[in-house]
N, C-alpha and C positions, 0 to 999 in steps of 0.2 A: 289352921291348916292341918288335914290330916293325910297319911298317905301309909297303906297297907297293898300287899302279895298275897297272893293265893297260887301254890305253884301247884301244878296237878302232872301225877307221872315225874320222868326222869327229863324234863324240858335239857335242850342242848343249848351251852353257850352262846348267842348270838353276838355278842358283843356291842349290843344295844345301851346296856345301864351300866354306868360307871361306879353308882353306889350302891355298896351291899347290905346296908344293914334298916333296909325300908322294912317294918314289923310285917310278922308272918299273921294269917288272918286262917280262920276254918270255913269263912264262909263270909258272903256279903250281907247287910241286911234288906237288900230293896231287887238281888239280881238272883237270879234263879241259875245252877250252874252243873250240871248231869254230865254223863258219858254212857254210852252203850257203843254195839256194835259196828255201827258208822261212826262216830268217832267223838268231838266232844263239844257240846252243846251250849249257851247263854242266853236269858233271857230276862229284858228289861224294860220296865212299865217308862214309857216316854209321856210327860204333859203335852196338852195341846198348847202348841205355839213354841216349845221349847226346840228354840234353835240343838242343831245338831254339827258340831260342825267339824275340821281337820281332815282326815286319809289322806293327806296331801297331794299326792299328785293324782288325782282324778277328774271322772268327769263331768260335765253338771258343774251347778250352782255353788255357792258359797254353804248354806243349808243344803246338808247331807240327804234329808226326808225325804221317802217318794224311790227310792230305788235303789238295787241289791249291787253291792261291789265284792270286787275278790282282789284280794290282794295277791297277785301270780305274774308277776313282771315278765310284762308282754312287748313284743315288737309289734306293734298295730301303728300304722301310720295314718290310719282315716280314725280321726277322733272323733268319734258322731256320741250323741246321748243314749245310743244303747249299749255300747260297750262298757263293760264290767271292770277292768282294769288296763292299765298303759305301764309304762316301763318301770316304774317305781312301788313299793308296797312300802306304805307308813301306817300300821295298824293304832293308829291311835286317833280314839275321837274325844272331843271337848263338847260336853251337854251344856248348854245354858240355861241351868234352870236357878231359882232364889240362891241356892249354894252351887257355885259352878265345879262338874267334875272333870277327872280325866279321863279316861278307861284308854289302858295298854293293854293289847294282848302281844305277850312275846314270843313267836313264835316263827320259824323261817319257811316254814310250807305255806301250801295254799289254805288260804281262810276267808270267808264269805260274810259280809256285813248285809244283811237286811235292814236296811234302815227304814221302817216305818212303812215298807212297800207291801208284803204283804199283809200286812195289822197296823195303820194308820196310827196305834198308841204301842208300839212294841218296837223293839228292838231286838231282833239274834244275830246272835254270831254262831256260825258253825262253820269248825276245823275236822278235817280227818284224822289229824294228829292225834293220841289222849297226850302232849307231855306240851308245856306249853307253864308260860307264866302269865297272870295276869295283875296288872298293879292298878290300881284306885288312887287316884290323889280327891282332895278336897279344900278348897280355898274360898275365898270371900269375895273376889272377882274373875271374871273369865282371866284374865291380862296374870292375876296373880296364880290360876292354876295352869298356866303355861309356864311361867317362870320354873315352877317348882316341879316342872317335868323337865323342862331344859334343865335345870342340876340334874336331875335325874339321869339323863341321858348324855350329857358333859359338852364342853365349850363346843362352840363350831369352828370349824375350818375359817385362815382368815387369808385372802388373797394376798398377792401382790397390789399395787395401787395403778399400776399398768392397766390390771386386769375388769378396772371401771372405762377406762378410752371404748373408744367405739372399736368395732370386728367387722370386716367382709369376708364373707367366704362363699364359696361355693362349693360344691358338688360337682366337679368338670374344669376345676382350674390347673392346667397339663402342662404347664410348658415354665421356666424360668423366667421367659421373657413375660409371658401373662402375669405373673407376681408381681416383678417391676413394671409393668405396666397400671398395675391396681395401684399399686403404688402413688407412681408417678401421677394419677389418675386425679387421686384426691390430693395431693400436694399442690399441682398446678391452678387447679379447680379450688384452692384455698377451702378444701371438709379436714375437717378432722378426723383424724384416725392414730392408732396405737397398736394393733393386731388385724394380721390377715390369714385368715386358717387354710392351714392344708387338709384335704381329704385325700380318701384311699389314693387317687392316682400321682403322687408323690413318689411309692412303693414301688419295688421290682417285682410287679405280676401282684399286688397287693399285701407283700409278705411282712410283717409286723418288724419294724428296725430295721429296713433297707428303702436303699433310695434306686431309683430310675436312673443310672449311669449317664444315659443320653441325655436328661433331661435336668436335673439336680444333682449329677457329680460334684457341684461346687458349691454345695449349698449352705458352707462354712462362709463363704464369700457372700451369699446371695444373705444370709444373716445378718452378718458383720454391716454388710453395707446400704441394709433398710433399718438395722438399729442405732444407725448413726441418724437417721432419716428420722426416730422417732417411733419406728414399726417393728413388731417382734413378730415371726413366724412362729403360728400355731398348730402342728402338726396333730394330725387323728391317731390313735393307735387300735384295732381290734384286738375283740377276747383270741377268735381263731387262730392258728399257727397251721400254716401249710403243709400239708403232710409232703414233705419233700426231703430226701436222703442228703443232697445236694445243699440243702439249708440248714445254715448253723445253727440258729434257735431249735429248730424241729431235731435235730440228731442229737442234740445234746439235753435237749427236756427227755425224749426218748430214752436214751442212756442211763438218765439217770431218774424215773419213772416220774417225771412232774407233771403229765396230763393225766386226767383223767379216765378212766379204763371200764371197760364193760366188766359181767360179773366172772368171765374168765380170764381180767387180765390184763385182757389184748386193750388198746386203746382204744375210745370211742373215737368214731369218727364220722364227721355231720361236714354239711356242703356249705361254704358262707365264701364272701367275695374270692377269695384266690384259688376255689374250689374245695375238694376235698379237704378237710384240716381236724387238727388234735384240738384240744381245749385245757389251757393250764389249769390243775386244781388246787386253786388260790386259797382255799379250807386246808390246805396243806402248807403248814409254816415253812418248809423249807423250799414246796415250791414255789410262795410267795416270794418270799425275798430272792430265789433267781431270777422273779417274773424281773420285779423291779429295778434288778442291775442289769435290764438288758435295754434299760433306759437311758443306759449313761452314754452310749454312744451319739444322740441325738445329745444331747447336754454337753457333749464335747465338741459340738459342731455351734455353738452357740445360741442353740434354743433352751427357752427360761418356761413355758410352759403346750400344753396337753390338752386334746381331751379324748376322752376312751367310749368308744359306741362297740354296740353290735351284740354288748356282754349280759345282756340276760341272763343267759346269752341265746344270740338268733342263731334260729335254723334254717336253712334252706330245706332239705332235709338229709335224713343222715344214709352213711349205709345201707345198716340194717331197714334200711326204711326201703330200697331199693325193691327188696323183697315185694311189700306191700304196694309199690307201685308196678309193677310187673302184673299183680293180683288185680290190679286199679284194670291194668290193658288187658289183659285177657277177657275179664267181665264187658268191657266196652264193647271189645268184639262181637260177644256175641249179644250184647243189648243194643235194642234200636230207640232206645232215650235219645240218644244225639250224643251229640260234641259237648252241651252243657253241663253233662250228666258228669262224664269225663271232666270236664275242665275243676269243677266242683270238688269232684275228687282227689283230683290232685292238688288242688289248693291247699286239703287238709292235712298234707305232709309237711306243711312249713309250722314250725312250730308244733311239732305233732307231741301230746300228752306219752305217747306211747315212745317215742326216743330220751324224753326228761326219767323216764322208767329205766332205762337199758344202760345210766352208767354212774359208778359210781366216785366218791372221795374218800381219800385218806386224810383223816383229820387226826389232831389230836384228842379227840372225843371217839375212836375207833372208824372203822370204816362207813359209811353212811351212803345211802342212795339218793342222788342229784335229786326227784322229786321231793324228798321231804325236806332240802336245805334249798331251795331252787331261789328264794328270793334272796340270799347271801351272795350270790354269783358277783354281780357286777358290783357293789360295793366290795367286796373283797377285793375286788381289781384295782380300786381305785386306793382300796388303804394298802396295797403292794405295793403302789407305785407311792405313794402319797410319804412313808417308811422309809422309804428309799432316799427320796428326793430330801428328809429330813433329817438323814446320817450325814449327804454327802455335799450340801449345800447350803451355809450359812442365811443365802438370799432365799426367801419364799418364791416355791415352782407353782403358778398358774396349775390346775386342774379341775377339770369337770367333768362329768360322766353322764352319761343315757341314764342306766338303770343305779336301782338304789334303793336302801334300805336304813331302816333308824337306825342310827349307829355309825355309816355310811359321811352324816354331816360333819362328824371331827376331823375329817382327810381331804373334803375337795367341795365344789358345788356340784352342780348340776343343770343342765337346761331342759326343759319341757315336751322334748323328743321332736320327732318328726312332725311339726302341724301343717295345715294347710292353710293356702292363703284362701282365708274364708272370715269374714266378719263377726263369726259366731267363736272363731278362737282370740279374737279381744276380748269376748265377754270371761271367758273361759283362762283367760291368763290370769284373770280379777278374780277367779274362784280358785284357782291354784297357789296364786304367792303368799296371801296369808294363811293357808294351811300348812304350803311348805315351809313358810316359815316357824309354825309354832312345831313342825317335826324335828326342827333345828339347822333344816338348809336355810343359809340368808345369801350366799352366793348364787342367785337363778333368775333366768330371763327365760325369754324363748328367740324362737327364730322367725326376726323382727320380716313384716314381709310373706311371712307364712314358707314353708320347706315346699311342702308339693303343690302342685297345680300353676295356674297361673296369675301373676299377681296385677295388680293395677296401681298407678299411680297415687293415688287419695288412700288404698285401702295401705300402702307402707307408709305412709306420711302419719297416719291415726294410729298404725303400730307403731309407731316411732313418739309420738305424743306420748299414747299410753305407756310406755317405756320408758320413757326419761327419765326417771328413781329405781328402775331392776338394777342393781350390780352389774349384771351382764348383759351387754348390750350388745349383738350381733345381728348382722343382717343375713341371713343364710337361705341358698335355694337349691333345688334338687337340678340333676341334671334334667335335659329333656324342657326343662319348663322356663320361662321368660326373665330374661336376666336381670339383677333388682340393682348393682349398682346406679349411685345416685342421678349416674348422668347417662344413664339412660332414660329419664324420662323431661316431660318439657320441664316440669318445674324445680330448675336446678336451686332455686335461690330460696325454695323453703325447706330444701333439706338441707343447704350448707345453714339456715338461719336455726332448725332443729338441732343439729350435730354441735353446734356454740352455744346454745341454750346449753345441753346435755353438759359440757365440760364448765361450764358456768356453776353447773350445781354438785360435781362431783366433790369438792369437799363438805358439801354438807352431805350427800352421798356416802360418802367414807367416814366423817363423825358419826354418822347414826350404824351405821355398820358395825366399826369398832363397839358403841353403847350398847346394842343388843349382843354383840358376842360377848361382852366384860358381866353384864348384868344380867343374862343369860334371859333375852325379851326378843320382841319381834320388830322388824322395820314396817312390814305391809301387818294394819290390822284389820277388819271388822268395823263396821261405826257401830256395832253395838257392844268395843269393848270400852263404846267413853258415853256413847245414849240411848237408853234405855226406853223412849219413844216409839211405840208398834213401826212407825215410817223408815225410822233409823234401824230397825231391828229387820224390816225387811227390803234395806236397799238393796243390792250385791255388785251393781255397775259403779260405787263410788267406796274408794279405800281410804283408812289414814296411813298416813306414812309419815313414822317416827309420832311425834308429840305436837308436833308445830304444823303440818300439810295435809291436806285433803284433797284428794284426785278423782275427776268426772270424767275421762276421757270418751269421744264419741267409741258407737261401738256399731252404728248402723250404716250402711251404704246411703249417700247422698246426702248425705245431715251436714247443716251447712253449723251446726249447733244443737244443744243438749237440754233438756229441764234437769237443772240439778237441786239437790234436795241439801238445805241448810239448817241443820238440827242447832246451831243457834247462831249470832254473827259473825261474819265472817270475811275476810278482804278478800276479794277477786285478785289476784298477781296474772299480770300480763307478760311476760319475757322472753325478748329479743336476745339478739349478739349485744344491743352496747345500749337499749332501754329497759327499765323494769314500770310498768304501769300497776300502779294499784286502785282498787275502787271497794270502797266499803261498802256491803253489803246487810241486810237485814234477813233474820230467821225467816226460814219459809222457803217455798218453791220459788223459782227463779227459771226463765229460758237464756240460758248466754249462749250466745255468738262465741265460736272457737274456728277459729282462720287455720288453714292448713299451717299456717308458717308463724305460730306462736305454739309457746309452751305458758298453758294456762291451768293454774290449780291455784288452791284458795289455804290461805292463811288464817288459824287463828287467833281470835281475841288476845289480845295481849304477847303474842309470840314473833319469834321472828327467826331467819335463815342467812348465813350467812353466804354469799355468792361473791363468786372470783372473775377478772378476765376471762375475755373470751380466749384461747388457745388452741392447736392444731394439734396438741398432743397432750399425753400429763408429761411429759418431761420438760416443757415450757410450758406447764401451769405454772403460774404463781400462786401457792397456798399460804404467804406469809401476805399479805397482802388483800386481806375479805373486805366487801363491805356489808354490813346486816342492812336486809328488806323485811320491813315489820316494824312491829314495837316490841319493846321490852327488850332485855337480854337473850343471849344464847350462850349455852354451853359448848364449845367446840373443844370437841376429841382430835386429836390427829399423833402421830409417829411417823416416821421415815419411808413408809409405804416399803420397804425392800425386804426388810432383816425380820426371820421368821421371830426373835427375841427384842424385837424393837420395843425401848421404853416408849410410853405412851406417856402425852401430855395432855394435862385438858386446860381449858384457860376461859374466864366470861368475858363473852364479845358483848361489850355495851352499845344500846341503840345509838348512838351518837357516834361513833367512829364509822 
């Protein structure tokens, strides 16, 4: 194992790498590394056929090759294959070549990966930055030059055991009575569930730590009395803060200068749900920690966790942008382009380059303009809150976040933003979890179902398959679009038989979770970090997960079943609510039959998983109480699930109990 820095300029803290004494290097010997005028330069000779792979949350395939990303955490809700980057920036890629490396670039601007797009054998990276660090590791397997960037970058974030239960949420759930109704919904209906998220309309007029008087006055009760039930409200919180004199957050950040400010001062201020609003600057240590005690009041209402969107953070767009939209209409006027011409233009005020320019932070590294720290934003938020929750609360608080950055994974998860219900983002959650996870998120799902558009019955039931081993398992839809609770559609009985599968495997779920946070490894990998077969090296629609499981899940409209590909034998597992079928299978292709209403992945050679009753909740799982499906032993990890300091036990489950 070898691992060497190359720091170039005055690079800023990111709070990425936990250790400091990786040897300093003058130079690589295989990568080529300049600076001039535009700003600082890398270039590296890639073999044919050498996978490429990590950036974690992006877009495209598992193999990186074939097209240029940028790492600039973006609010883009339409994930299609030509977008360059989405909410999160993980600058780090994993080469597969005879010695597997790592390449980190540390840096919190914007930075551009050409992977092999335009020079089919090359690789650049170019940043506008020149200060930036760059670290190299080198190990003897992919799996082991992960490991030794996870030290690198330090433990991950470990949930509550709540926070594997199933989630419904919505985008449009307004009323107290609609809560207990989802509620009552899936209880009646005998589904399993453990959390129901609130989104923005919870809030008075959207405002960050206030509730709707009319509607959630009582929402200490409305708590109290769905976590007897089994069900924890999971409330949203935005970056934004309302520019409102009348609001106590907003007059007292003000007061005492905690948002962030243009370059005279005054506060920036950009349009996002509640309209006009300030932006806490979370690079600022002491506005972090007010951010995070403005938390407590929801925690005294008996909510245990969170998650934080919007914090790129998103534009509508800003003020100063008013200006340039005023310039947008006047030109309109006198142009006979049409309306499209206009509408175009104005589109480009969301998220505009030119407001991430106009404001800046007080850090303790001096004062710093939001463009060149821009991908620290939302992770910052999330380790404000993440700080907080771990001064003032013995029990682990739930958290997860939109946007996100290395370094970002020791405070909270994350979910895979805003997708659409589209079958090309099944394939695309199978290229994301094992990259996020070698960045060191192992807390991530997506949103089971798809967020925008409209969804269909078969196409949540195959999101819900595929999903059965994410940690976070949420079904969530935008407003406007076709509602995905279970029982809205005809086939009730293969989602309550999904949703008892799903808590059936959460303790081996939560064993493998805790073993890659302690051992600092991945749950979702690659088949080519165990075969090294051209077939196996270019699947990307089949994952392993942990040591013991292999998952095929459909990923096409109308497939009634799959050709899956078995790099050596393997048991086919069949599992229901109260059967486990297995079928031994031989190397090679294979077509299986996958029924809406099974949860079906394969087992290896000599391995086995331990599986629990079926349950309505984790608070009536029984985790003392496994039986192993397989051969051989298992190792089972587990602790308390509650206590951020829970001792951990591990114990061998022999095949025979």
């Amino acid at each position: 194992m070898t691992a060497e820095k190359l720091t170039i300029g005055t690079p800023l803290d990111t709070g990425a790498v936990v250790i400091g004494d990786v040897p300093d290097t003058e130079g690589f010997d295989r990568a080529q590394v300049s600076l001039d005028d535009s700003g600082f330069h890398f270039t590296l000779s890639l073999e044919p056929g050498a996978l490429v792979l990590g950036l974690g949350e992006a877009v495209r395939g598992q193999n990186k090759r074939g097209h240029i990303y940028e790492s600039w955490n973006s609010d883009d809700f339409s994930h299609t294959e030509d977008k360059r980057s989405l909410y999160g920036s993980h600058n780090m890629l994993l080469i597969d070549r005879p010695s597997p490396e790592i390449w980190f670039f540390d840096t919190p601007g914007r930075i551009t990966f050409d992977v092999a797009a335009t020079d089919p054998d090359r690789l650049f990276v170019d940043a506008a930055s020149p200060n930036l660090t760059i670290y190299h590791l080198q190990a003897a397997t992919p799996l082991e030059a992960v490991q030794e960037f996870r030290r690198l970058a330090g433990k991950s974030w470990l949930p509550p055991l709540f926070a594997l239960g199933a989630a419904q949420s919505r985008w449009g759930y307004r009323t107290e009575t609609e809560f207990r109704e989802i509620a009552s919904g899936y209880r009646q209906l005998d589904l399993p569930l453990d959390m129901i998220c609130m989104d923005i309309d919870y809030m008075d007029g959207f405002r960050d730590f206030t509730l709707n008087q009319t509607e959630f006055g009582n929402l200490k009760q409305l708590s109290a009395d769905l976590k007897q039930d089994g069900i924890r409200l999971i409330p949203i919180i935005d970056a934004g803060i309302k520019e409102d004199p009348d609001y106590g957050v907003y007059r007292e950040g003000l007061e005492k200068g905690y948002f962030c400010t243009m370059e005279n001062g005054e506060p920036f201020v950009g349009a996002v749900w509640p309209g006009f609003s300030v932006f806490p600057d979370f690079l600022n240590p002491e506005a972090a920690a007010w951010f995070g005690r403005q938390y407590q009041g929801l925690l005294d209402l008996g909510i245990e966790g969170f998650w934080n969107d919007m914090n790129e953070p998103a534009l509508f767009f800003s003020r100063p942008g008013l200006d340039k939209l005023n310039r947008i209409w006047n030109q309109f006027q006198k142009d006979e382009s049409g309306f499209l011409s206009f509408e175009s233009a104005v589109s480009g005020l969301k998220n505009d380059p030119e407001d991430y320019a106009r404001f800046f932070h007080n850090t303790g590294q001096g004062r710093i303009c939001h463009e060149d720290v821009h991908n620290l934003y939302g992770g910052k938020m999330t380790e404000a809150a993440s700080r907080y929750f771990s001064q003032v609360r013995e029990e682990r608080t739930l958290l997860y976040s939109r946007a996100s950055h290395i370094g970002a994974h020791r405070y909270g998860g994350i979910w895979t933003g805003d997708n659409c219900s589209w079958w090309s983002h099944i394939s695309l959650l199978l290229a994301q979890l094992p990259a996020l996870n070698m960045a060191g998120f192992l807390y991530v799902g997506c949103d089971l179902g798809g967020f925008g558009q409209n969804t269909t019955e078969d196409l949540v039931l195959r999101f819900m398959q595929a999903s059965l081993f994410t940690p976070l398992f949420r079904n969530h839809s935008a407003l406007g679009t076709r509602r995905q609770e279970p029982w809205q559609f005809k086939n009730l009985d293969a989602f309550r038989t999904l949703l008892k599968v799903r808590y059936r495997l959460i303790p081996y779920i939560y064993s493998e979770l805790l073993k890659a946070r302690e051992q600092d490894s991945v749950m979702f990998s690659p088949l080519a970090f165990v075969w090294d077969d051209e077939i196996s090296r270019q699947c990307e629609d089949q994952l392993l997960f942990g040591q013991e499981v292999m998952i095929a899940p459909v990923t096409k409209q109308n497939s009634t079943g799959r050709m899956v590909w078995l790099p050596e034998a393997m048991t086919k597992v069949e599992l229901s609510e109260t059967d486990c079928h297995m079928t031994p299978m031989e190397a090679g292709w294979h077509w299986v039959d996958i029924p809406m209403d099974a949860g079906i992945f394969f087992l290896r050679q000599g391995k086995s998983i331990p599986l629990a009753a079926p349950a309505n909740s984790t608070v009536t799982l029984d985790r003392d109480h496994l039986k192993l499906a397989g051969q051989g032993s298992y190792e089972l990890w587990t602790d308390d699930g509650i206590h951020q300091n829970a001792a951990v036990s591990i114990r061998t489950m022999e095949a025979t109990t």
